[in-house]
N, C-alpha and C positions, 0 to 999 in steps of 0.2 A: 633544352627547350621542353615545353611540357605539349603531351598530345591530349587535347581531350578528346572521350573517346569518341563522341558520333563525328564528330571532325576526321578525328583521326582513322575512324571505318570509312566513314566516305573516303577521306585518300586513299586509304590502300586499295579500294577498289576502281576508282581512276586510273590508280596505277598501274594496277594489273592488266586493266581493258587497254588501256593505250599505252600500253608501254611499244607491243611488235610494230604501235605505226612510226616510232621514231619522229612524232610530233612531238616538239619544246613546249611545255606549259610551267607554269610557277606559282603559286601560293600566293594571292595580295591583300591585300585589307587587312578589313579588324583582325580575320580569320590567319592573317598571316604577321600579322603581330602579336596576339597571343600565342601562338604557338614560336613565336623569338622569346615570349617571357614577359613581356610590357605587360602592364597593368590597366585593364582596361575596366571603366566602369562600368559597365553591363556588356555580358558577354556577347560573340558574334550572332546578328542573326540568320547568316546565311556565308558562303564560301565562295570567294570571286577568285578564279582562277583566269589568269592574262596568259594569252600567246600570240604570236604572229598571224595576220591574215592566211597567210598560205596555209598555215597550219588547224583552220575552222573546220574545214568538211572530214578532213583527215579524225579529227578528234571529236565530231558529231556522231561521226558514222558507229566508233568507237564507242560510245556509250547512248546510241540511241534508244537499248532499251527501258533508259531512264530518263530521257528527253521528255518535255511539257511542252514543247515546243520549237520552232522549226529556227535554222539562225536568221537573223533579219540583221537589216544595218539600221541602224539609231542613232539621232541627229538631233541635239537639244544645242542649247545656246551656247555652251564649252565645249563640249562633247562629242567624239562619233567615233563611233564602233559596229563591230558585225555580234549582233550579243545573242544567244540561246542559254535555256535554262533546264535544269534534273530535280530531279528527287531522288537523293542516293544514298540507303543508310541514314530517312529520316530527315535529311540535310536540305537545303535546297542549295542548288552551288548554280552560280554564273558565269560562267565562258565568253570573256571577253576579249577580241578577236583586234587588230588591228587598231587598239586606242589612242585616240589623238584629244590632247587638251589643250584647247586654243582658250585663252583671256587676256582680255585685252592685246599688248603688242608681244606675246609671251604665246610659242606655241610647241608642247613638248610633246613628242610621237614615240611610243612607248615600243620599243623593238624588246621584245623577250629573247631571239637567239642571240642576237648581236651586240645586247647593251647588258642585260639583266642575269642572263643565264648566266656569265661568264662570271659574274659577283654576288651569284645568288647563295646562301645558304643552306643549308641541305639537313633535314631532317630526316626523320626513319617510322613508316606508317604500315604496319603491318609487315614489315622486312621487306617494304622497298624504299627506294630513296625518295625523296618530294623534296623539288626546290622551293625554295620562301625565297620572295621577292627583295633586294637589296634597300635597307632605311633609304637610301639617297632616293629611289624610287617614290617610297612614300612622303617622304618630307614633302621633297617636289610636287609630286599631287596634290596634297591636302594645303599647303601653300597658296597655288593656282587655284582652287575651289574654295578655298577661304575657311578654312578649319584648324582655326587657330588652336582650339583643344587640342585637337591630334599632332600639331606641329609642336608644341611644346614636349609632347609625352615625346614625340621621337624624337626630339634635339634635344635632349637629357640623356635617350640612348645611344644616339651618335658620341656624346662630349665623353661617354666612360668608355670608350675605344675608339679614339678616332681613326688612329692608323686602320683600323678594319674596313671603314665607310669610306676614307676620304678618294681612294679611287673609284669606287662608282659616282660620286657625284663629277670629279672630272670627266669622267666616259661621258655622263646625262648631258653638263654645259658643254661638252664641245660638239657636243651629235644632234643640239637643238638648238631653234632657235629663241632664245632667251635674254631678256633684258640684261645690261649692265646692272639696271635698279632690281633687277627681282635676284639678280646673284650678289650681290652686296648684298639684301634682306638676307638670302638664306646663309651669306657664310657667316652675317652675324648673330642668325639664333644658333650656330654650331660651333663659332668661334670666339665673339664676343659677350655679348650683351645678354646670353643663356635664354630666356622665354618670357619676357614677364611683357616682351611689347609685339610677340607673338600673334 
């Protein structure tokens, strides 16, 4: 995977700060699809890292002296989270806490110990480890928020290893509650029909 490097300073210094609290965090977005290698059109402009509710104050407290502000929960039409934000190394990075994506009859709650961690990827950022959030992860998201661009780019990188992805998307469908119609969609931009009706 390639680290660029203000990405890559910012993690390692996350890492370092939170590593002694034994809070789960993990690498998602754009920020954590270029650093898998995908090809992205214009590079990230900021660093969303996902973890557990329990795991917010824990890893606030941890880097607050790069905090812009305090964690709040945020509540938009899909969406709701305990979110806070840094400035670290330049970066600005997002701490997204307890994410849950509700559309329409489709509602997937984003467990980083229990779903992601365990399928997550693992990179090396200044000689610590950083996990990257699992494709099924993202497929799923960008799916349910309607970002057909970024669902093609990942289900191009799903189909050249499937054996790699295909358990975290079973963990994702059976730990949420998710359409028959939106898991037929997604097994067949991964299985069938590749992206073009994406």
């Amino acid at each position: 995977m390639n680290n660029p490097d203000p990405i890559n300073n910012a993690l390692a210094v996350i890492a370092d700060l939170t590593g002694p609290t034994g809070a789960i965090w993990l690498v998602g977005g754009s920020a954590g699809l270029q650093l898998r290698g995908l090809k992205l059109d214009k590079p990230p402009r900021d660093l969303d890292l996902y973890a557990d509710e329990c795991d917010a104050e824990a890893l606030h407290e941890a880097l607050r002296e790069y905090a812009v502000d305090e964690p709040v929960e945020s509540v938009s039409a899909i969406y709701r989270s305990i979110l806070s934000h840094y400035r670290i190394e330049g970066v600005n990075v997002e701490l997204v806490c307890g994410f849950i994506v509700a559309s329409g009859e489709d509602r997937y709650e984003v467990e980083a110990r229990r779903t992601l961690y365990p399928q997550r990827s693992v990179i090396a950022a200044g000689g610590f480890p950083v996990g990257v959030v699992p494709l099924a992860h993202e497929l799923w998201f960008n799916m349910l928020r309607g970002r057909s661009d970024r669902v093609g780019l990942i289900a191009a990188a799903v189909r050249s290893e499937p054996g790699l992805h295909l358990p975290a998307f079973r963990t994702i469908e059976a730990r949420n509650a998710l359409t028959d119609e939106s898991v037929g969609r997604v097994h067949d931009y991964i299985f069938v029909k590749g992206t073009e009706n994406a």
